[in-house]
gemmi code that builds the backbone of each chain (N, CA, C; Angstrom):
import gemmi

chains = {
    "A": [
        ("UNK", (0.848, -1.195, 0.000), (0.000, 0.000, 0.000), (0.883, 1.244, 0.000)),
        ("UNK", (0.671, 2.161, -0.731), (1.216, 3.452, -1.264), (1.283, 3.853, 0.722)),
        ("UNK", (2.399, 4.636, 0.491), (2.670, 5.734, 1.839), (1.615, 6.724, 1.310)),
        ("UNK", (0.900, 6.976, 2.736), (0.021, 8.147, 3.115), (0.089, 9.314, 3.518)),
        ("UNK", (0.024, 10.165, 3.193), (-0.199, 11.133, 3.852), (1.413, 11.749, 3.157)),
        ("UNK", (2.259, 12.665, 3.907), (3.676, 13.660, 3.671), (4.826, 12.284, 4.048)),
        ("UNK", (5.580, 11.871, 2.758), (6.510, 11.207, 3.213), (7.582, 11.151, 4.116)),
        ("UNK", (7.838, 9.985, 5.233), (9.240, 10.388, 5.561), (10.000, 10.459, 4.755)),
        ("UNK", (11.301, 11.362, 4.908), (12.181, 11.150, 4.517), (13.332, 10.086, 4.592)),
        ("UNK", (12.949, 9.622, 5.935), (14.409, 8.676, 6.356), (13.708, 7.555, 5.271)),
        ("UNK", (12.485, 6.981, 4.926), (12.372, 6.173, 4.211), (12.843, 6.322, 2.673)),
        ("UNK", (13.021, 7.617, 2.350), (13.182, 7.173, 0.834), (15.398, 7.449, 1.092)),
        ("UNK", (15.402, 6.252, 0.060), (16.599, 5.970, 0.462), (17.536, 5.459, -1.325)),
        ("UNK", (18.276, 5.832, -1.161), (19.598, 5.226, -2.641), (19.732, 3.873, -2.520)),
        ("UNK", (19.162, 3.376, -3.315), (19.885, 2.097, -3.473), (20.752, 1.897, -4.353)),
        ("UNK", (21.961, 1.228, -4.615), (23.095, 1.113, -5.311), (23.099, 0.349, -5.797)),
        ("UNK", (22.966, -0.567, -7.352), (22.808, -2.199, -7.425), (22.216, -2.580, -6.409)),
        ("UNK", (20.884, -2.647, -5.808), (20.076, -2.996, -5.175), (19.924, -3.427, -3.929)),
        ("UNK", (21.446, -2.611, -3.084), (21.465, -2.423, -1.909), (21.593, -0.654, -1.367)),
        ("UNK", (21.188, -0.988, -0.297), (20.958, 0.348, 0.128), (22.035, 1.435, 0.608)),
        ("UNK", (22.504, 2.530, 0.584), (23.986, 2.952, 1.003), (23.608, 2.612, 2.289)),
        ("UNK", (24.641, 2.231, 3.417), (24.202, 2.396, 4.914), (24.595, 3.132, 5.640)),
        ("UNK", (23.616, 3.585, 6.880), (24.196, 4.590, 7.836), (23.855, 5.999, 6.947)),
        ("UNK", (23.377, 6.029, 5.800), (23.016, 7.382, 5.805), (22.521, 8.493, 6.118)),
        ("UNK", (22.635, 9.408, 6.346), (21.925, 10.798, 7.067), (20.716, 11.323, 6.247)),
        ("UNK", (21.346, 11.839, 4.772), (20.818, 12.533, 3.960), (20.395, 11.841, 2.582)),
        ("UNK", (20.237, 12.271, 1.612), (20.294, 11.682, 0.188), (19.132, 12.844, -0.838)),
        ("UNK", (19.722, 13.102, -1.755), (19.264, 14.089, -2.791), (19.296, 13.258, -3.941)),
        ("UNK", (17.762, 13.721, -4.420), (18.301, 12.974, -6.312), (17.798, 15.006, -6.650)),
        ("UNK", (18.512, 15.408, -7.762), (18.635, 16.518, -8.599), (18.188, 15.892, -10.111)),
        ("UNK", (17.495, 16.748, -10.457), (17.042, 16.561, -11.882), (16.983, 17.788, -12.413)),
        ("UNK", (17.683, 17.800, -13.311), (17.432, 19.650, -14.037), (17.628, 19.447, -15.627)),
        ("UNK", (17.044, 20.740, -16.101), (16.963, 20.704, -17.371), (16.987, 22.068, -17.911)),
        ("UNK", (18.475, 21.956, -18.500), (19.263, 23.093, -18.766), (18.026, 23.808, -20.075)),
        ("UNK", (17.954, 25.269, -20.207), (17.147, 26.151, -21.112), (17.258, 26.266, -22.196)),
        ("UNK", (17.567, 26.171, -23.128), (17.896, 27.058, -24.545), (16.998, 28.913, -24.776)),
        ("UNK", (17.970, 29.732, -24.298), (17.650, 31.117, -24.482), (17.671, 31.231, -26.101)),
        ("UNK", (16.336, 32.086, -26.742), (16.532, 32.570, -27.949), (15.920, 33.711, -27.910)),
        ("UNK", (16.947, 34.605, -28.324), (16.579, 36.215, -28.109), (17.209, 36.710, -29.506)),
        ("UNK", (16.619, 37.034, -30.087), (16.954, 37.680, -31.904), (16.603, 38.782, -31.875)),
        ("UNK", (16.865, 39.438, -33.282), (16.178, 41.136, -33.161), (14.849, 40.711, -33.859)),
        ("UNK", (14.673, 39.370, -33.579), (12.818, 39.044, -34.660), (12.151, 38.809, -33.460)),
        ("UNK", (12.777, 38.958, -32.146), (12.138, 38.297, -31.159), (10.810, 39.229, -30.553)),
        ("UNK", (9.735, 38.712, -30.768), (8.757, 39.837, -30.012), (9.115, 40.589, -28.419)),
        ("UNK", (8.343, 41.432, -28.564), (8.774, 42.175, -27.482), (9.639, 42.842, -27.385)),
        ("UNK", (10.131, 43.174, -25.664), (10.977, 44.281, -26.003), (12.344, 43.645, -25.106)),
        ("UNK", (12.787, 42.813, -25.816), (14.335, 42.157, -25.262), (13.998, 41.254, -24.395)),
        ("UNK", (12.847, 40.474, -24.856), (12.283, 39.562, -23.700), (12.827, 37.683, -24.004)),
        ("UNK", (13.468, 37.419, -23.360), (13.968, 36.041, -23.861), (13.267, 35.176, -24.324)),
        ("UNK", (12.998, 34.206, -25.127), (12.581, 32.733, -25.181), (13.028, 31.622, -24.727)),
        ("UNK", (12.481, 30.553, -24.143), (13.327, 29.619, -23.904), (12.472, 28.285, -24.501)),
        ("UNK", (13.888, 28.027, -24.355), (12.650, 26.414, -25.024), (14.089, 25.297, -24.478)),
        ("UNK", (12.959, 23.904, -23.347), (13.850, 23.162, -23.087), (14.848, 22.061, -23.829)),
        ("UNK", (16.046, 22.475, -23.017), (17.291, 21.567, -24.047), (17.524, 20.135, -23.206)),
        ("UNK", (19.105, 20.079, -22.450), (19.631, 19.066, -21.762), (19.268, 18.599, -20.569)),
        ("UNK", (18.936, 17.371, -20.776), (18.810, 16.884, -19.054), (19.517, 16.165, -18.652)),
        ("UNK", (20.023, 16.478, -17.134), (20.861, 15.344, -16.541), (20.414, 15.331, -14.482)),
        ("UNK", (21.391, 14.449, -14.157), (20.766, 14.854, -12.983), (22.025, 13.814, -12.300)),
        ("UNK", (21.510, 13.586, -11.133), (22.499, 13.352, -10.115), (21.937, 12.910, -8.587)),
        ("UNK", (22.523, 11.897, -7.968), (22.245, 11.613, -7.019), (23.120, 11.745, -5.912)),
        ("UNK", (23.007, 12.393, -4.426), (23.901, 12.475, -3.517), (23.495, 11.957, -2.770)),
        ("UNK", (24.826, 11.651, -1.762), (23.874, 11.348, -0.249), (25.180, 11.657, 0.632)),
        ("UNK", (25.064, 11.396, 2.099), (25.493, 11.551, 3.123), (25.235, 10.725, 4.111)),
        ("UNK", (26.528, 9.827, 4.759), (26.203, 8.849, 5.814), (27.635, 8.885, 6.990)),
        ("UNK", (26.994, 8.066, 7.984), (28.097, 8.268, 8.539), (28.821, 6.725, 8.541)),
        ("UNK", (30.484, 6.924, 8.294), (30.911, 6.025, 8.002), (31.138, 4.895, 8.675)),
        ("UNK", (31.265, 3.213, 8.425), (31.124, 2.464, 9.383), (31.381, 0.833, 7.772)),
        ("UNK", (32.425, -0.001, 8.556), (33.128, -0.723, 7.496), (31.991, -2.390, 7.765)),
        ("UNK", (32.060, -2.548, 9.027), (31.047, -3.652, 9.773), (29.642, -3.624, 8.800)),
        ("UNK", (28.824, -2.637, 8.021), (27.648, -2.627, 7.873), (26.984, -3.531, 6.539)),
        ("UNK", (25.903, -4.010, 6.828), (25.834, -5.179, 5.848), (25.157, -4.203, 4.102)),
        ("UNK", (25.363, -3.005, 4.518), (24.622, -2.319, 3.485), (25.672, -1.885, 2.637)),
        ("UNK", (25.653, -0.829, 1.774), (26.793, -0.245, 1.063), (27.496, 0.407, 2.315)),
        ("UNK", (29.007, 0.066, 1.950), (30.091, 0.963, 2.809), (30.787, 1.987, 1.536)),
        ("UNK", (31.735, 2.989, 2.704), (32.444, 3.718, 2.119), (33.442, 3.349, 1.062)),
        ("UNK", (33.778, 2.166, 1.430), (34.873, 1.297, 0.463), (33.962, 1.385, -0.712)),
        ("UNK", (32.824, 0.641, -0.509), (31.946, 0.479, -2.083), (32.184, 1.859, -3.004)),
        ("UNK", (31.559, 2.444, -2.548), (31.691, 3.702, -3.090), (32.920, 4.401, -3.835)),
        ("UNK", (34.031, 4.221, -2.903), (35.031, 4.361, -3.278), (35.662, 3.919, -4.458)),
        ("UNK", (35.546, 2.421, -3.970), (35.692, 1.490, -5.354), (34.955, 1.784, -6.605)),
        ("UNK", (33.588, 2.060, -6.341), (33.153, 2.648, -7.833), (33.605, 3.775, -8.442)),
        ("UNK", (33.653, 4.754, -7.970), (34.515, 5.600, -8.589), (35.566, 5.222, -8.976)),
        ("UNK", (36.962, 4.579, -7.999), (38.210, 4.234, -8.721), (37.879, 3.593, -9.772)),
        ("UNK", (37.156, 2.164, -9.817), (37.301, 1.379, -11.208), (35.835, 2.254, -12.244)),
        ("UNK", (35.270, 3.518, -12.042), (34.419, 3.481, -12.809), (33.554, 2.440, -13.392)),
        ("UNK", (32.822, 2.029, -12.236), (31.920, 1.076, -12.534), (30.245, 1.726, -12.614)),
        ("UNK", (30.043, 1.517, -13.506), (28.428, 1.862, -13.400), (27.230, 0.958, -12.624)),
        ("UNK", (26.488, 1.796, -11.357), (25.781, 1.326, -10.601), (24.229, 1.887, -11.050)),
        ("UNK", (23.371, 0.564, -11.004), (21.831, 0.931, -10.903), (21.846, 1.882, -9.584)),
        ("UNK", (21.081, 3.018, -10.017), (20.671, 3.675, -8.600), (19.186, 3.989, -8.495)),
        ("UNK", (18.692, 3.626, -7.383), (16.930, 4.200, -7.566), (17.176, 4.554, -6.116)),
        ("UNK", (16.360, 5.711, -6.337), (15.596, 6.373, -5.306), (14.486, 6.159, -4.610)),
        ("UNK", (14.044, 5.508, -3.695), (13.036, 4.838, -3.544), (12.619, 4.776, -2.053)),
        ("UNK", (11.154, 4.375, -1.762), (11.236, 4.324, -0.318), (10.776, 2.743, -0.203)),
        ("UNK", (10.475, 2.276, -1.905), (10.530, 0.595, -1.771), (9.252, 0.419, -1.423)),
        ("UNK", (8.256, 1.329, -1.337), (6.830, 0.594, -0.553), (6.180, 0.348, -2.022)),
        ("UNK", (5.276, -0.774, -2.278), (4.199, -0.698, -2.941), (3.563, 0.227, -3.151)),
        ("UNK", (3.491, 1.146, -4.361), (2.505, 2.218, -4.672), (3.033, 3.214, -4.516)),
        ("UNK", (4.702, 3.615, -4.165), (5.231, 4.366, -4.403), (5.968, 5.045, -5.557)),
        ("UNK", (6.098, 6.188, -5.660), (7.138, 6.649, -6.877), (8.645, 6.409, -6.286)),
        ("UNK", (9.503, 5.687, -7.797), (10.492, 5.212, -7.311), (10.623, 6.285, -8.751)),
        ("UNK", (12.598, 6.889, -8.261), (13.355, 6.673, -9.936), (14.098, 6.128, -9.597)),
        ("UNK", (15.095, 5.832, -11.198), (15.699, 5.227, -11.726), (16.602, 5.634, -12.285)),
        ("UNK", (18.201, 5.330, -12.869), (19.076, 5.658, -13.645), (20.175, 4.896, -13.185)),
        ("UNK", (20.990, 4.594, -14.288), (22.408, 4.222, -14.252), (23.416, 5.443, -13.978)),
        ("UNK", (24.833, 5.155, -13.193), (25.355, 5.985, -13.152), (26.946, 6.157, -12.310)),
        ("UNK", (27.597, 6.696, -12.601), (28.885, 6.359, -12.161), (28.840, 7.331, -10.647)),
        ("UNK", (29.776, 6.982, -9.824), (29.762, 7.784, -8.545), (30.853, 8.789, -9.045)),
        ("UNK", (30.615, 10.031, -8.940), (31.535, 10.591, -9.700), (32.161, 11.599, -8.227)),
        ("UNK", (31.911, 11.506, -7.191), (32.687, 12.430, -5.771), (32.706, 11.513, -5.058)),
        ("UNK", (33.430, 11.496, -4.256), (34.063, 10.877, -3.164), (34.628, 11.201, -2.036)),
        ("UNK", (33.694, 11.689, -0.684), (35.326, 12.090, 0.434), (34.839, 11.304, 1.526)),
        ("UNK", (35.801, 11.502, 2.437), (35.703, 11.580, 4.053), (36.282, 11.771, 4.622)),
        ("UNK", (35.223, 12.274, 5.737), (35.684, 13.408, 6.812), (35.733, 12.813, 8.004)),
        ("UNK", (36.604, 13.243, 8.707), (36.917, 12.752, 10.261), (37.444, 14.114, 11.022)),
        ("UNK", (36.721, 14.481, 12.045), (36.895, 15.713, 12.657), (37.123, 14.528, 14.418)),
        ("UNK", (37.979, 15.777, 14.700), (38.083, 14.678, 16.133), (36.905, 14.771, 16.963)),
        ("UNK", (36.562, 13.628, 17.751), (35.407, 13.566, 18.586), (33.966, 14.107, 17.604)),
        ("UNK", (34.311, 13.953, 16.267), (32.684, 13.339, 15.744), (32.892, 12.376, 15.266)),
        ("UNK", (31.662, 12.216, 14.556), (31.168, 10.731, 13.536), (32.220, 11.445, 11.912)),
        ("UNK", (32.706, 10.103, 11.903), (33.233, 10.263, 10.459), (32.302, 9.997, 9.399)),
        ("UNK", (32.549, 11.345, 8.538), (31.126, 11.245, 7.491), (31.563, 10.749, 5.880)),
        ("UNK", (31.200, 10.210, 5.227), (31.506, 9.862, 3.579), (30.664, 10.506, 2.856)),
        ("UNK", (30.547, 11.975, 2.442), (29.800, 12.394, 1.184), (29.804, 11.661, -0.047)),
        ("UNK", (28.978, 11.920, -0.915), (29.469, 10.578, -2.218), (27.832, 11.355, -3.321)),
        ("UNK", (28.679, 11.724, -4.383), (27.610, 11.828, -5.199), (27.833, 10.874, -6.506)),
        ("UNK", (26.635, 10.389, -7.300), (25.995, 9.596, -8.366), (26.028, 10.410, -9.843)),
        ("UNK", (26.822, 10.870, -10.589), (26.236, 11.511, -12.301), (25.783, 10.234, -12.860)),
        ("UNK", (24.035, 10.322, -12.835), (23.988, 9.657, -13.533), (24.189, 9.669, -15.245)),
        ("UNK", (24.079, 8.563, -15.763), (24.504, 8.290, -17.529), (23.385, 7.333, -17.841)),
        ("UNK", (23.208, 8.525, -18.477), (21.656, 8.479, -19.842), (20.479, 8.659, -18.656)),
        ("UNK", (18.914, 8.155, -19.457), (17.868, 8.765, -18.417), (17.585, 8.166, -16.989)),
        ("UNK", (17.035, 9.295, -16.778), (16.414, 9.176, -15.327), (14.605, 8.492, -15.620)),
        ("UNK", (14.884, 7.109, -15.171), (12.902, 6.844, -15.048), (12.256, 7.060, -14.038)),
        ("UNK", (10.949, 6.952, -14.113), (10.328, 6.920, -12.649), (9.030, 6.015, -13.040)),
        ("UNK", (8.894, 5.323, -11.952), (7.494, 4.372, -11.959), (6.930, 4.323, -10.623)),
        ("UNK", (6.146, 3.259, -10.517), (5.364, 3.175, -9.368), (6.156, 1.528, -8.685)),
        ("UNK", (6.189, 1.665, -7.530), (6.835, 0.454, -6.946), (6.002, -0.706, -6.945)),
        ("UNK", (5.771, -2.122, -7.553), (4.873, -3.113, -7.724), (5.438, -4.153, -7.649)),
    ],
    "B": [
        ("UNK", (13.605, -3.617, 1.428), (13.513, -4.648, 2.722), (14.254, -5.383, 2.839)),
        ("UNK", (14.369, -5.619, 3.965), (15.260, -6.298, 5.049), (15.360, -7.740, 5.296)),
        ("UNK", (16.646, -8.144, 4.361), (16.450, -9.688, 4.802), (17.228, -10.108, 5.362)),
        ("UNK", (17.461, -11.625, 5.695), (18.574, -12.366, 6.473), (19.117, -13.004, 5.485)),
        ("UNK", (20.711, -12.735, 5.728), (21.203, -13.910, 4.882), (21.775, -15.832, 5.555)),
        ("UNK", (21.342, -15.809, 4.595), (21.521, -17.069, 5.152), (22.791, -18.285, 4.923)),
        ("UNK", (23.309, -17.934, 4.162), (24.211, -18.402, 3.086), (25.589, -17.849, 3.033)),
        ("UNK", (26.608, -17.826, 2.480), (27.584, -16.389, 2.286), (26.939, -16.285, 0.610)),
        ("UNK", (27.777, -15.173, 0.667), (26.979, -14.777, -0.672), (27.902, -13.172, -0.871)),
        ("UNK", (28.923, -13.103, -1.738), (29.792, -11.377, -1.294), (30.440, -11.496, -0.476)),
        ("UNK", (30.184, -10.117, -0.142), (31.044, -9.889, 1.075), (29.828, -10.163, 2.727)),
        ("UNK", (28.560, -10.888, 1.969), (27.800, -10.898, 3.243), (28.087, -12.338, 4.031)),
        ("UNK", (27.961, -12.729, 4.880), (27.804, -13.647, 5.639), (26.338, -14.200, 6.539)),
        ("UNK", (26.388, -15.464, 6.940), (24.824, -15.678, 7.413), (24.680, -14.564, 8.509)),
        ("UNK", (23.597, -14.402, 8.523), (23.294, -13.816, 9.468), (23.152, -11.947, 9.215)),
        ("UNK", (23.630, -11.583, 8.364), (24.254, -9.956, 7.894), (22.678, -9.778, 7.704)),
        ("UNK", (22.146, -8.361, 7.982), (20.775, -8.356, 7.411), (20.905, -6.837, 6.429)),
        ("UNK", (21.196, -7.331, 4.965), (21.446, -5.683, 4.760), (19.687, -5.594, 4.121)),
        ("UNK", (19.480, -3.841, 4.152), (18.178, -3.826, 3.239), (18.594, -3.587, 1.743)),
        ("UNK", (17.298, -4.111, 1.305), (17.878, -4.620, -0.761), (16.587, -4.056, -1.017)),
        ("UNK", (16.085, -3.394, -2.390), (14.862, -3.093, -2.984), (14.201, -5.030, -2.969)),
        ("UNK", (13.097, -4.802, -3.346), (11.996, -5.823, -2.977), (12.344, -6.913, -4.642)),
        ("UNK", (12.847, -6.420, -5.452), (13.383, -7.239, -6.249), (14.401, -7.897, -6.056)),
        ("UNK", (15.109, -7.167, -5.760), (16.827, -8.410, -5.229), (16.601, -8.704, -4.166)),
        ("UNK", (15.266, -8.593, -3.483), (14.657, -9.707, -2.086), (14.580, -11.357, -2.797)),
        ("UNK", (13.619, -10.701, -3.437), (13.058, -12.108, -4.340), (13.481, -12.435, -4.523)),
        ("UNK", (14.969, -12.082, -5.568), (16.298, -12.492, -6.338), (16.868, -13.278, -5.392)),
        ("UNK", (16.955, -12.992, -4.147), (18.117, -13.868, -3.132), (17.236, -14.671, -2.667)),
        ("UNK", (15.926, -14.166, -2.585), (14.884, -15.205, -1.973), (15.186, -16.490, -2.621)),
        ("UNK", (14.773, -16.517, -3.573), (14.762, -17.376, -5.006), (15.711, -18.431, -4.842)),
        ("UNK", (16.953, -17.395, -5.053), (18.130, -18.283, -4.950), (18.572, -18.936, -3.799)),
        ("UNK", (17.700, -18.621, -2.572), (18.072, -19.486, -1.336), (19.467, -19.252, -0.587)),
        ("UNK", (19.591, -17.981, -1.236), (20.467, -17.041, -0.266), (20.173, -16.276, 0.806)),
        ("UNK", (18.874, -15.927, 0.882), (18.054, -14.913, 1.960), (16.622, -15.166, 2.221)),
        ("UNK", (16.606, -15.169, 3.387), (14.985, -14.983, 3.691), (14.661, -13.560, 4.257)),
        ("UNK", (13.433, -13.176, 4.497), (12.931, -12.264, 4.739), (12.877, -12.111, 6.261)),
        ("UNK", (13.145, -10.808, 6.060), (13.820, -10.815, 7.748), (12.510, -10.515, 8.498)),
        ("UNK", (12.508, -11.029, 9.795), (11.014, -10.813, 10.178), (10.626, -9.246, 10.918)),
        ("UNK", (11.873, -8.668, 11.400), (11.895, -7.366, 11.469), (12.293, -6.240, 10.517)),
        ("UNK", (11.149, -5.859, 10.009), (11.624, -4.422, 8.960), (11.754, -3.305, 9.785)),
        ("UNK", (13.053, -2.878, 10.197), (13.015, -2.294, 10.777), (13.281, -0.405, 10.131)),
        ("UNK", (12.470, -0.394, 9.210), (12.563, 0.708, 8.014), (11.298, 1.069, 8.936)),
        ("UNK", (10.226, 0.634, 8.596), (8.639, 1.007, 8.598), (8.615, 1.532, 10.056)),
        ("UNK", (7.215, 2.634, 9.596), (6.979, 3.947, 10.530), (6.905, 3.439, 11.634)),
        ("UNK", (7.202, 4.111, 12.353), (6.269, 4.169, 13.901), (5.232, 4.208, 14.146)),
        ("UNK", (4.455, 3.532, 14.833), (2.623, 4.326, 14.913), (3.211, 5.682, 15.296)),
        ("UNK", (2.664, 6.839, 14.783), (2.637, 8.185, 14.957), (2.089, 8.138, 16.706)),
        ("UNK", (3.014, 9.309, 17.245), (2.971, 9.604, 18.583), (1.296, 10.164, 18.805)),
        ("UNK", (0.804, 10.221, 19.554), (-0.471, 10.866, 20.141), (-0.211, 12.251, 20.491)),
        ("UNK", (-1.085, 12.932, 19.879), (-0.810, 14.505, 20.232), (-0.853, 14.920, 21.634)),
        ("UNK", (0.251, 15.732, 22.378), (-0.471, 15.782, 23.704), (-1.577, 16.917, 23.827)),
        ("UNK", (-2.022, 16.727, 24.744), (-3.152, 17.932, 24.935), (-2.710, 19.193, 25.160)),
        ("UNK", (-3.653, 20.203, 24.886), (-2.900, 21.100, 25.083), (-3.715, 21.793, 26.168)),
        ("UNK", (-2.711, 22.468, 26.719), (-3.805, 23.483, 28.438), (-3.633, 24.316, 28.042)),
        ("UNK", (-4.149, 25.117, 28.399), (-4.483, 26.625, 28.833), (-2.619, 27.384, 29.859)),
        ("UNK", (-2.546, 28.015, 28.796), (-1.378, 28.413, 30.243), (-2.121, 29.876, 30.802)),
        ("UNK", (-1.440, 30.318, 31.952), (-1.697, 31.032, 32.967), (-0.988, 32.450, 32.152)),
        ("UNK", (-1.406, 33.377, 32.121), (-1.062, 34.252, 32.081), (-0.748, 35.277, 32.927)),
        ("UNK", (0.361, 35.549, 33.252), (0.169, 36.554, 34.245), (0.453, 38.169, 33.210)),
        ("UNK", (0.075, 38.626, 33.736), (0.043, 40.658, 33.165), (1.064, 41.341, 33.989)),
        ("UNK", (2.031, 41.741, 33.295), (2.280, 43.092, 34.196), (2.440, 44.290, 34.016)),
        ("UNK", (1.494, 44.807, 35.143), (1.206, 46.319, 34.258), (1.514, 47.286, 35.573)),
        ("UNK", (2.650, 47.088, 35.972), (3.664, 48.019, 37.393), (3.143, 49.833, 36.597)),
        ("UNK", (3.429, 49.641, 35.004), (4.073, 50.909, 34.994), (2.661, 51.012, 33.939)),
        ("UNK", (1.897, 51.076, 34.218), (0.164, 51.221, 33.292), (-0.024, 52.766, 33.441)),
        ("UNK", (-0.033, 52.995, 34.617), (-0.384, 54.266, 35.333), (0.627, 55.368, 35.625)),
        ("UNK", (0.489, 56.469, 35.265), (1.858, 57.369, 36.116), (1.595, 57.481, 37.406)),
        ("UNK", (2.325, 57.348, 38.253), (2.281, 57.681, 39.529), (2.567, 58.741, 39.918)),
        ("UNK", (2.219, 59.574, 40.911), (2.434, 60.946, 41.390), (3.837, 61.702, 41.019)),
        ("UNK", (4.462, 60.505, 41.402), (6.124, 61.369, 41.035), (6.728, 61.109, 39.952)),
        ("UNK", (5.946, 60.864, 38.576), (6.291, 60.555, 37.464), (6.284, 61.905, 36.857)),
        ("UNK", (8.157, 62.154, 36.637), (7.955, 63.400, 35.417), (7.924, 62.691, 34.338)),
        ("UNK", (6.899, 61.696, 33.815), (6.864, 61.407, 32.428), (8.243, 60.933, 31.049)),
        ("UNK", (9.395, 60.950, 32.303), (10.629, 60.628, 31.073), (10.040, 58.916, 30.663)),
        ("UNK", (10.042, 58.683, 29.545), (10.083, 57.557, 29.651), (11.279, 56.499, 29.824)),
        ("UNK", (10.988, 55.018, 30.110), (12.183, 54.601, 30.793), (12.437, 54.762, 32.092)),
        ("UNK", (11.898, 55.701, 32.623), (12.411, 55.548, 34.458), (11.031, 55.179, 35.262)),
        ("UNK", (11.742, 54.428, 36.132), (10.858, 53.587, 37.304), (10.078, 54.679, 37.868)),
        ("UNK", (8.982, 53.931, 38.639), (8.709, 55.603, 39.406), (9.428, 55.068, 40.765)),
        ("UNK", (10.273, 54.259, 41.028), (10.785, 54.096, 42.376), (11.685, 54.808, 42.083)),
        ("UNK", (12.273, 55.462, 41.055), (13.614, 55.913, 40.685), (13.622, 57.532, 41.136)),
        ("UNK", (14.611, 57.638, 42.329), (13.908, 59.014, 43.248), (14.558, 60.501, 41.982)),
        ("UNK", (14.979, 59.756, 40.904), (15.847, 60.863, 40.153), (16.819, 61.510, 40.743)),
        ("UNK", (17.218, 62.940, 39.692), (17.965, 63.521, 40.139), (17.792, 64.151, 41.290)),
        ("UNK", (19.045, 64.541, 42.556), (18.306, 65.315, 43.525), (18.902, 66.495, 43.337)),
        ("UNK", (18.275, 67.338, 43.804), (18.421, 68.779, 43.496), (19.762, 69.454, 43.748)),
        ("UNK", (20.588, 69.654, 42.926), (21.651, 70.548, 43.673), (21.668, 71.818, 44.337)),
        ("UNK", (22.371, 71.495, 45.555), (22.740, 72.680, 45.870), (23.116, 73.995, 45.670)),
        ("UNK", (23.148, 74.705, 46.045), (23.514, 76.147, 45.818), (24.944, 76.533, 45.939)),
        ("UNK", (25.628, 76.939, 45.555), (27.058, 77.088, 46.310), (27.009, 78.559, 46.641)),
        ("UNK", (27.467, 78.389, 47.565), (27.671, 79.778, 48.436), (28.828, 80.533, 48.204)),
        ("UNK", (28.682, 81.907, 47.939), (29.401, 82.443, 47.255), (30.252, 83.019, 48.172)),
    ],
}
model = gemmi.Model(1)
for chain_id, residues in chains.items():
    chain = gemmi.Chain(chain_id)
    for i, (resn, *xyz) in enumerate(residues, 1):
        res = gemmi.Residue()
        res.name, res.seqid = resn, gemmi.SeqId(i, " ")
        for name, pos in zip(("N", "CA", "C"), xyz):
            atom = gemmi.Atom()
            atom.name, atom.element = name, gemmi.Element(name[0])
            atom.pos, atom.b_iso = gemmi.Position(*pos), 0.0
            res.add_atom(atom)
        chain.add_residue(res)
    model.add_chain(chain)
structure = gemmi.Structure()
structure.add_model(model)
structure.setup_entities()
């Protein structure tokens, strides 16, 4: 059954090849779609732009705190994808029945971590994905 | 969702419970690598109960509502505030 009502957030979550990053805090999927400005001296009006949409791409981030023991994605994973440029399924998802999930392939293209003394060591890590972004319903 | 593994399988071992989308559940299901873990421990909470709400107490204070007799009207000063006192005269 579809989630009701204003989603949590902690539920919708990255999955990576069809495990989940673990220990995460945060997670962003970005979708944008760059403009095409056309402004001519035929252009009506009075210097008023046109646009008409061009490129899309998008991107997935997240934020966790780091931890090597966890049966989910670790920092190593991550890592490793970027070094060998491996392309990972990523969906965005909160996994329930009747939810909107997306979709895309995509290389991890950032990589850090942070260790400040006396906090949690954190692994930022963002996703470019390559080629489209889908979206469906979870079934 | 959240399964158990049961098997090795990766870098997992029996027992590891990572969460997987509901397809590579099945997928490991299938393959008799994982069962379904009996705690999902993803899913909501029953939502807390609102507490009630009271009435709070208001108190007013209105010390300085009124001028009091020895109020020259500066504003900002108490009327306990005996002001300036008058200087003296100096004697010439």
């Amino acid at each position: 059954m579809a989630t009701e009502g204003i989603i949590n957030g902690t539920n919708l979550r990255i999955y990576a090849g069809g495990t989940v990053i673990g220990n995460a805090t945060s997670c962003t999927l970005t979708v944008s779609r760059e403009m095409r400005e056309i402004l001519t001296k035929d252009s009506p009006g009075n210097g008023w732009t046109e646009n008409k949409p061009g490129r899309k791409s998008g991107t997935l981030s997240t934020e966790g705190l780091a931890s090597t023991d966890t049966a989910n994605r670790t920092p190593k994973y991550l890592f490793d994808a970027l070094n060998n440029g491996t392309p990972i399924v990523l969906r965005f998802t909160t996994d329930v029945v009747g939810d909107t999930y997306w979709e895309g392939s995509g290389y991890c293209s950032s990589f850090e971590s942070t260790a400040a003394v006396e906090e949690n060591a954190t692994y930022p890590a963002e996703f470019t994905v390559h080629g489209a972004i889908t979206s469906g319903t979870e079934s | 969702m959240i399964v158990k593994i049961k098997i090795p399988h990766g870098r997992w071992v029996p027992g590891n419970m990572p969460d997987v989308t509901r397809q590579y559940a099945a997928e490991l299901v299938s393959r008799g690598i994982a069962e379904i873990a009996e705690v999902q421990g993803r899913l909501d909470l029953p939502p807390k109960k609102a507490e009630e709400e009271k009435d709070q107490p208001i108190v007013v204070n209105n010390y300085f509502m009124s001028p009091g007799p020895d109020d020259t009207g500066d504003e900002g000063e108490s009327p306990d505030d005996p002001g300036e006192k008058p200087r003296k005269k100096k004697k010439d």
